[in-house]
Structures are given as structure tokens and as C-alpha cells.
PAVORO-486677 format. One line per 3 residues: number of its first residue (from 1); for each residue x, y, z of C-alpha. Coordinates in steps of 0.1 Angstrom, whole numbers, plus 5000, padded with zeros to 4 digits. Example, Ala and Ser with C-alpha at 12.3 -4.5 7.8 and 13.67 -1.06 7.14 Angstrom:
% PAVORO-486677
1	5123/4955/5078 ~ 5137/4989/5071
This chain:
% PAVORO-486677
1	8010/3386/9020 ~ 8024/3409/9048 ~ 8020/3400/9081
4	7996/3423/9103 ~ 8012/3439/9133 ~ 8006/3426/9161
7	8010/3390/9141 ~ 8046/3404/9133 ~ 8053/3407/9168
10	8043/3370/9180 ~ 8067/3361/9156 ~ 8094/3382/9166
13	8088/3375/9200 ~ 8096/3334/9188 ~ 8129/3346/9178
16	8138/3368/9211 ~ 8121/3337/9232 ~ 8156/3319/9234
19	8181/3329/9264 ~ 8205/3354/9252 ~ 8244/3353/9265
22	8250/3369/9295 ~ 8267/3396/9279 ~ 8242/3406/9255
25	8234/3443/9252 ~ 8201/3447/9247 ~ 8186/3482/9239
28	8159/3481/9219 ~ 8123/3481/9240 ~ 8102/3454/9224
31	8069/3466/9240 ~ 8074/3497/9235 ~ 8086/3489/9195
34	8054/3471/9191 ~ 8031/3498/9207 ~ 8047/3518/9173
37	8044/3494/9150 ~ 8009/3492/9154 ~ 8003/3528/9151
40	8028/3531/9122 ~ 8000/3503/9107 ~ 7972/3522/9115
43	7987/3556/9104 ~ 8005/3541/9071 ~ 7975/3547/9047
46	7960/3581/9064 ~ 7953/3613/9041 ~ 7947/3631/9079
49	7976/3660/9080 ~ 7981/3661/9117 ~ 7983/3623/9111
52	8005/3619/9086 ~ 8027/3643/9108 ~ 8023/3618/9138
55	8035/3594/9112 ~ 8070/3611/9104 ~ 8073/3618/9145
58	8068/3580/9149 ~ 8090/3570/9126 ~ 8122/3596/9136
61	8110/3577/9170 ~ 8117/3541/9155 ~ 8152/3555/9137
64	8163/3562/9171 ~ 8156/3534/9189 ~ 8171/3513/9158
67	8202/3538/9162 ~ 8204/3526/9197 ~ 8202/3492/9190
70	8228/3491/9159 ~ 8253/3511/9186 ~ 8246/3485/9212
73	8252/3455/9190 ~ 8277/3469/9165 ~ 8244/3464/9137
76	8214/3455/9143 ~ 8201/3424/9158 ~ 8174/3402/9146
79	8145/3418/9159 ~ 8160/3456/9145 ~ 8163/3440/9111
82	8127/3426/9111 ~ 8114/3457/9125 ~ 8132/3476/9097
85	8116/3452/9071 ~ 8081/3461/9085 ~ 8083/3496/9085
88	8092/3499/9051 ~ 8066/3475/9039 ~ 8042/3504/9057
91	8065/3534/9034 ~ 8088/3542/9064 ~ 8121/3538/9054
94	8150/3537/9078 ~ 8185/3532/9068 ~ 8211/3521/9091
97	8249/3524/9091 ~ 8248/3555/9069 ~ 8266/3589/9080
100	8282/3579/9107 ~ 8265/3546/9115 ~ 8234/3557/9133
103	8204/3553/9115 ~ 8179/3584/9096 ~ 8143/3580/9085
106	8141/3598/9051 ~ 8110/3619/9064 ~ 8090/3613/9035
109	8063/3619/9061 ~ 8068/3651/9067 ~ 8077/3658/9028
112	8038/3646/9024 ~ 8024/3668/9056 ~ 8042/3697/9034
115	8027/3684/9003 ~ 7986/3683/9017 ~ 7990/3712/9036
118	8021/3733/9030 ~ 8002/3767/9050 ~ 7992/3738/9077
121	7999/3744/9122 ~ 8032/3720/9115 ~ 8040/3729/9082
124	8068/3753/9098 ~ 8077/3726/9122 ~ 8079/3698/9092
127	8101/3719/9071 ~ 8126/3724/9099 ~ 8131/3688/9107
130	8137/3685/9067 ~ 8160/3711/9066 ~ 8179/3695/9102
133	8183/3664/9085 ~ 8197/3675/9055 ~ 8224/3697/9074
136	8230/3673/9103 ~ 8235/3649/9072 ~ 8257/3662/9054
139	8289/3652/9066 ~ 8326/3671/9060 ~ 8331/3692/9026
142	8355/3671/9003 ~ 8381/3702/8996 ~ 8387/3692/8963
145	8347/3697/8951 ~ 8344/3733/8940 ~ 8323/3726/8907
148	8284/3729/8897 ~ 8279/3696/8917 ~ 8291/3705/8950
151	8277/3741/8943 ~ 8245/3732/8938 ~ 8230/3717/8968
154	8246/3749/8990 ~ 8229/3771/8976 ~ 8197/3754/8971
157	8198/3751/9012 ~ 8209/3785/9014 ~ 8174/3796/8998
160	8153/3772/9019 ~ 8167/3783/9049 ~ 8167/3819/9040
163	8131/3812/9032 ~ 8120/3796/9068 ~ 8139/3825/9084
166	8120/3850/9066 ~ 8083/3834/9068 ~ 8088/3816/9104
169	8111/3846/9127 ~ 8093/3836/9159 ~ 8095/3798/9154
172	8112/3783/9182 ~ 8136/3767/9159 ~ 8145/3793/9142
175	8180/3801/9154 ~ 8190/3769/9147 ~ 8177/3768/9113
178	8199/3806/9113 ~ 8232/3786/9122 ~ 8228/3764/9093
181	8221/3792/9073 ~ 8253/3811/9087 ~ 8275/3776/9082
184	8257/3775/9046 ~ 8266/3810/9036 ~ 8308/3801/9048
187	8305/3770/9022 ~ 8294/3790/8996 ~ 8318/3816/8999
190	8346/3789/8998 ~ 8328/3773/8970 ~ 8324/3804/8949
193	8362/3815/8954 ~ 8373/3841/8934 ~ 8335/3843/8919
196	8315/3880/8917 ~ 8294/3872/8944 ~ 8318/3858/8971
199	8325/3890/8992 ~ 8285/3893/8997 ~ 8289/3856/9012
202	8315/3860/9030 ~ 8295/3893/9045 ~ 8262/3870/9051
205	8286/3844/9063 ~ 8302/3868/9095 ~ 8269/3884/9101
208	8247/3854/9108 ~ 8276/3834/9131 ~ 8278/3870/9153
211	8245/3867/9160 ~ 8249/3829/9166 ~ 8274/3842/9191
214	8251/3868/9204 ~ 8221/3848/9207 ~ 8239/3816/9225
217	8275/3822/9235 ~ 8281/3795/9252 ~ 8269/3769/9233
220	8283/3743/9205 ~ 8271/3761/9176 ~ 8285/3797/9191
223	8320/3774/9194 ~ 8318/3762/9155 ~ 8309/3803/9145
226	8342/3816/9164 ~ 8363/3789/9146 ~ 8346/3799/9111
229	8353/3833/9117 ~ 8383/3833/9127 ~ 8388/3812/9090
232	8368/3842/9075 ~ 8398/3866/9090 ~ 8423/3847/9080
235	8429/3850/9038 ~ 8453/3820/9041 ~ 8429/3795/9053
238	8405/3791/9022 ~ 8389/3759/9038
């Protein structure tokens, strides 16, 4: 039988009791961790929308602070690992050590705010930190995938994003969700090489960074648009 909460955290506390070395770096905040858990438990079984949204904002909260912890450590300690265990005997499932080695909640939270209430107040707000995660996720382009596989999940962001742009222009979000459109539309057109429809990418693709440039010149994402168009004026450099 699973342990209740705050019957999880005695125990834990047992296994933090004993004095840790001297150099021990330790990042994770058990009071605070255990104020979550215990409104992960009391949130875990809700069918309230605004609840179930708190839910997925709780547990991108816990996949930081397990982030942290792994970083600190090199993986997680003890206490991370039981805390990990919990929450996914509540349906919150954090993976560490995955894209990088920081650790992402699968926002299945979210995914079920959209589900109960896709026209809902967050349902705008839900979507974007779906389609976040998915880009921020998605790691380098392996050069030699060009077929239906590697295709296929470009262009199936390309119409979710172009979607959120079009039904959500004032959301504060929404020029961020533009630069992953803008980064989405350059992949395709490299994708799609030599394909009918490339030049109408590649037209999307310089259009949407420019106005990433326009909008916020001097930020990151206005740096990654001028090195993507200068690739989009350059014939030679395909990748």
C-alpha cells in the first residue's frame, strides 16, 4: 500500500537524519518538497480544470527542483529518487538524466486541462508549455535524417504552432511560440530539399526570424534567426 504523504516524508526525513560530509551539496529544499508533495496528493485525483492545471504547474515545479538536485550531486540523491518514486505513484512522471541531463515532467497535466476544457482561461497557456517542451526538447537535427520519420514530427509542430499563433496573437507567449515556428519552418525546408514545397518554407522560414529580429534584437533567439538566415542566403550550407 503507498505511503500517504506526509508519512512519506517521516520516512525520508530518517534517511536525511544522518550527518552528511562536509562537502555535500545539498540543493533540494525538503520543506519546501514536502509542502508539494502534499498538494500533488491532494490534487492527484481532481477532475477541477484550474486544478488539474495547478497540478502540471506543480509538478514542472518538482522537475526543477529534481534538476537542481541531479546537477548538484551528479544524479540524484536518496531523497530525489524517493521523491521521484512518489510522484509517479500520484501520475506525475519525472525523468531525469534525459536531454541533456536535467530532468522534464511529461506534462500529462496540462495534456488533461486541454482534454476537459480545451476553450478553458489556461487552455492557451497549457498548450504553449506543451509546445515549449517539445521544442526545448528536441535536441540537434541528426543531418543524415531526411526521410518520413524525421519529416513527420516538423511538420506536425509546424501546424500546432501555426495554429496557437493564429487563435492566441495577443498571448503573451506568443512570440516565442513564433520563434519555434520560424526555427520549425528552416527544418522543414532542409528536410524537404529539392521537394515542390521547399521555396514556400524557406519563404516562411526568413519571414518569421525577421520579425524575431524585429520584435527582440537583442536577445538569444534574435542571435539564432541571424545565423539561420545567414544559412538561408547561403545555397552551399544545406544544414
Amino acid at each position: 500500500m503507498a505511503l500517504p504523504a506526509l508519512a512519506l516524508i517521516a520516512a525520508l526525513a530518517c534517511v536525511v537524519a544522518a550527518p552528511a560530509p562536509s562537502s555535500a551539496h545539498v540543493v533540494l529544499d525538503r520543506a519546501r518538497a514536502g509542502d508539494m508533495l502534499e498538494e500533488v496528493a491532494r490534487l492527484h485525483r481532481t477532475s477541477d480544470p484550474d486544478e488539474i492545471f495547478r497540478l502540471g504547474e506543480l509538478a514542472e515545479a518538482f522537475a526543477e527542483l529534481l534538476g537542481q538536485d541531479a546537477a548538484a550531486h551528479g544524479t540524484l540523491d536518496l531523497f530525489g529518487q524517493l521523491l521521484s518514486r512518489r510522484l509517479e505513484a500520484y501520475g506525475v512522471v519525472i525523468r531525469c538524466g534525459e536531454r541533456g541531463g536535467g530532468c522534464r515532467y511529461d506534462h500529462a497535466a496540462f495534456r488533461e486541462y486541454l482534454r476537459v476544457q480545451p476553450r478553458g482561461p489556461r487552455a492557451a497557456d497549457a498548450r504553449f508549455k506543451i509546445l515549449a517542451d517539445r521544442f526545448y526538447g528536441e535536441g540537434a537535427p541528426d543531418p543524415t535524417e531526411r526521410g518520413p520519420d524525421a519529416r513527420r514530427p516538423v511538420l506536425e509542430a509546424i501546424a500546432e504552432e501555426e495554429r496557437f499563433v493564429k487563435e492566441h496573437p495577443a498571448h503573451e507567449r506568443a512570440g516565442q511560440v513564433r520563434f519555434f515556428l520560424a526555427v520549425h519552418y528552416f527544418r522543414a525546408s532542409r528536410l524537404l530539399a529539392g521537394a515542390p514545397h521547399v521555396e514556400e518554407y524557406e519563404r516562411r522560414a526568413r519571414r518569421e526570424l525577421e520579425g524575431v529580429r524585429a520584435r527582440a534584437p537583442d536577445s538569444a533567439e534574435a542571435r539564432a534567426a541571424t545565423v539561420l538566415l545567414e544559412r538561408l542566403a547561403d545555397p552551399a550550407r544545406r544544414r
